[in-house]
N, C-alpha and C positions, 0 to 999 in steps of 0.2 A: 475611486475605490471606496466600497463600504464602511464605513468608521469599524465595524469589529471583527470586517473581513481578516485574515491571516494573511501575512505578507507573503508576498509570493516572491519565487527565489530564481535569481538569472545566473548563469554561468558564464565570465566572461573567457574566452582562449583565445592567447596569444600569447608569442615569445617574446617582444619585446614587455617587458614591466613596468617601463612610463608609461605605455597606453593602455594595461591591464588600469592605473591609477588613476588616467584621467578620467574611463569610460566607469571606475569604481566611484568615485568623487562626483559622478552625475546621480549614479544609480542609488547610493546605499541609503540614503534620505529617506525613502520611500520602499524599498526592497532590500533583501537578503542576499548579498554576492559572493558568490563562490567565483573562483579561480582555476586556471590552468595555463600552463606554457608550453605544452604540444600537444599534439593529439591522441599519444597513448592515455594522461593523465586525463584529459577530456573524456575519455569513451568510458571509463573507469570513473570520474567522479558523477558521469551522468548516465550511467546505469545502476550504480548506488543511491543515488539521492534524485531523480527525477527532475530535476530543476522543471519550471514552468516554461523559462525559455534562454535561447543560448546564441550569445555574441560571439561571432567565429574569424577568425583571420584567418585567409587565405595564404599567405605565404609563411610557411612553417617548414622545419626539418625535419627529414624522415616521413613526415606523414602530412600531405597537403590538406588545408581547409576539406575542398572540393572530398577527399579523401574519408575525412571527418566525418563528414553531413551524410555521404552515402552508404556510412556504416551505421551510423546513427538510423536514417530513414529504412536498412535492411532488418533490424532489429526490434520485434513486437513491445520492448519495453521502453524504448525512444520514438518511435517512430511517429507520437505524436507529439513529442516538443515542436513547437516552430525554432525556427534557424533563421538565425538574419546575419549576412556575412555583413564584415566592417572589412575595408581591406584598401590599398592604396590602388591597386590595380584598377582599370577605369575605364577599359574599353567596352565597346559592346557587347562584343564576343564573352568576354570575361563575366561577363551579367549574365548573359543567357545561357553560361556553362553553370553559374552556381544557384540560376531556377530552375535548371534541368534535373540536377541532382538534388532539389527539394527544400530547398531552403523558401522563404518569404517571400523577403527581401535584401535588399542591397544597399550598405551605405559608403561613402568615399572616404577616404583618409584624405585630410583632416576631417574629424569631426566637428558637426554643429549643435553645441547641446541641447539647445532648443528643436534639435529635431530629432534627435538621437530620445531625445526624454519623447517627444512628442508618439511618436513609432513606438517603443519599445510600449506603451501606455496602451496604444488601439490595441498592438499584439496580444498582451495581458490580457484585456478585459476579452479580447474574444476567445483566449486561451478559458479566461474565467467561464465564461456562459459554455464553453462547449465540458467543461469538466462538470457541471452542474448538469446537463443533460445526461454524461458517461454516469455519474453518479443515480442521477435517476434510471438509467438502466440496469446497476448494479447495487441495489436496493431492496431488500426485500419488499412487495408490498402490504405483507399481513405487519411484520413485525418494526417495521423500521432499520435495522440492521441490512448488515451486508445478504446479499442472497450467494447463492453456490456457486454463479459463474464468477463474482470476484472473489471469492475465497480460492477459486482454483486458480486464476489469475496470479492471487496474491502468493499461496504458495509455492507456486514456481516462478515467482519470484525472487521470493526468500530464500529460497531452499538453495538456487542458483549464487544467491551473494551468499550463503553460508558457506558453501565448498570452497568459495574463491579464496573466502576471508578465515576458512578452515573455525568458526566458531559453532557454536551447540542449536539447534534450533527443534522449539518445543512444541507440541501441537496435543489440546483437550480434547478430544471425543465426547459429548454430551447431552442424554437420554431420559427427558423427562419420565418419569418412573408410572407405570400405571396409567398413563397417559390414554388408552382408550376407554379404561373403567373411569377416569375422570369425564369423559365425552359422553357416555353413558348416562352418566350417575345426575353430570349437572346440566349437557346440553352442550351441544357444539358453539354457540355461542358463547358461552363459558368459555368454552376447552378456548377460543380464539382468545379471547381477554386473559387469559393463562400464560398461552403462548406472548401475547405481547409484553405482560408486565417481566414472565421469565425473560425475554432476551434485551427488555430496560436493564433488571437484575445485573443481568451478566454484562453489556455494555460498560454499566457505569464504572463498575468492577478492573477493570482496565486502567492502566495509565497511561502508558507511552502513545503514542501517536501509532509507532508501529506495529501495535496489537491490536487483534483482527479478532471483532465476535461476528458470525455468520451462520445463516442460519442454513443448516446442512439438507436439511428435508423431511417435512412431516415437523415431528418433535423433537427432532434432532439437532444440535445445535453445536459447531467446532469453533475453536478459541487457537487462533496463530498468534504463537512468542518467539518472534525472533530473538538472537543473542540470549537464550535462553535456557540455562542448562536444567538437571533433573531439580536439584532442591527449589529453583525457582517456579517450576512448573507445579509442583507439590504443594508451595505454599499459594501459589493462586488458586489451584485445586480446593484447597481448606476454606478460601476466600469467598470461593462460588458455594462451596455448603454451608457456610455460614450468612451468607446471603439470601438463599432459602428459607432459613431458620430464621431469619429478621422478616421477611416478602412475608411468610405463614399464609399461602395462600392454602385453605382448607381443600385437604380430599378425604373424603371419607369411604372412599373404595381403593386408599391403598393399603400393602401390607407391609407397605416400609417405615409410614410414621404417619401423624393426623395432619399430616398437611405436604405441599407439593414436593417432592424431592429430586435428586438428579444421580445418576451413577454417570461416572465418569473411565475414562481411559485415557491413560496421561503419557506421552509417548517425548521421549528424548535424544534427540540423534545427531553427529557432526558430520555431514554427507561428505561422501568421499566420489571422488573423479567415476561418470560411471554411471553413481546408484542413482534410481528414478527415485523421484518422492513421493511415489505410490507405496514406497514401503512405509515409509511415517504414518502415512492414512491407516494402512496397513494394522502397524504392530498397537498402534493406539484404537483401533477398531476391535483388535483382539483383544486389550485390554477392560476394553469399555465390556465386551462379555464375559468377561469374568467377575468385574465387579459385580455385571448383574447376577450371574450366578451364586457370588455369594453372597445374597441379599439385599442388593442395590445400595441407596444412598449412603453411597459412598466412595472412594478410588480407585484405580489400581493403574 
């Protein structure tokens, strides 16, 4: 593992809880472990939080391992964890039903932890490189940020744990101002070094890991805040024009101020059973035109 790579985080399920501890007491040295003791709580903590990858016992109440893995693998927001079942069951048949439904691999009860550590390691780093490719394809390549298809991605994603968990989820609309009489004035090459420092700007601007700057298209740029109600959206709004006014990158063919500015649409919602989150885009797209209309840099 790279010295300042981020740890990467396993799921371990199962119902009995000494062997949730022994397979925790291998793993937590080196990674972040989450837990579960059936499979409703599994599908639920690993669709909230993505884990990198997930140790699965097969014999469970109510809802089998086997059961587990093929809800998990139905689902575009799991469906690229690896699975590797841990389970006592040991026959052949029993292995070829739980690569059939998607998993890995296979390990025996008891565990060996020298091989248990050893597995879950190869898995990782190939989990590692293939998310570093996902990543390069959900990239922008002008600006460095997210590009459109993972901001769509990300939003319905969010918008999906919003409803469940019934909390506020905020989304910025974001419109470099003048932005063609900038291209004009200094050259499209300008206009690109504009575009890159603005979505540095707004990037750095973020805190949480689950906020999401992407760049929407053209000069357009949207900011996802999950768990995020209106005052908090408001005051990141203030954050990204104040950020502008520090950047001062010069335009001298706007008529909103001497240097580059942004009109925003700042949109607030707790999605209810139902609503598409095409309205969010929506009613913050609506907003973002009216800010422009009344003068740009600045929110609404």
């Amino acid at each position: 593992m790279e010295k300042d790579a981020p740890r990467q985080t396993i799921l371990i399920v199962d119902d009995t809880t000494a062997n949730i501890e022994i397979l925790s007491e291998m793993l937590s040295v080196d990674y972040e472990v989450l837990f579960a003791t059936n499979g409703e709580d599994a599908l639920e903590i690993a669709f909230d939080e993505t884990p990198d990858l997930i140790l699965l016992d097969i014999l469970m109440p109510n809802m089998d391992g086997y059961e587990v893995c093929a809800r998990l693998k139905a689902d575009p927001r799991t469906r690229a964890i690896p699975v590797i079942f841990v389970t006592s069951m040991d026959q052949e048949e029993d292995e070829t039903k739980g690569l059939a439904v998607g998993a890995i691999d296979y390990l025996i009860k008891p565990v060996r932890p020298p091989i248990v550590r050893a597995r879950v390691h190869n898995h990782l780093e190939l989990k590692r490189y293939r998310d570093v490719l996902e990543q390069m394809s959900t990239t922008d390549g002008l600006t460095g940020v997210a590009n459109r298809r993972r901001f769509d991605e990300s939003l319905e994603r969010e918008w999906n744990r919003a409803r469940r968990n019934k909390t506020p989820i905020s989304l910025i609309m974001q419109d470099i101002d003048f932005f063609k009489a900038f291209n004009d004035h200094y050259g499209h090459l300008a206009g690109d070094d504009c575009l890159r420092q603005v979505a540095r700007a707004l990037a750095a601007s973020v805190r949480r890991p689950s906020d999401l700057v992407a760049r929407y298209g053209g000069e357009e740029f949207a900011c996802l805040l999950p768990d995020t109600d209106a005052n908090g959206a408001a005051w990141m709004a203030n954050r990204f024009i104040e950020k502008m006014k520090e950047l001062h990158i010069p335009h001298a063919s706007s008529k909103a101020a001497d240097h580059v500015t942004l009109s925003m649409g700042v949109a607030t919602m707790t999605p209810l059973v139902g609503q598409p989150h095409s309205e969010l885009v929506l009613r913050a797209d609506q907003l973002l035109y009216e800010a422009k209309r009344n003068g740009r840099n600045q929110f609404r």
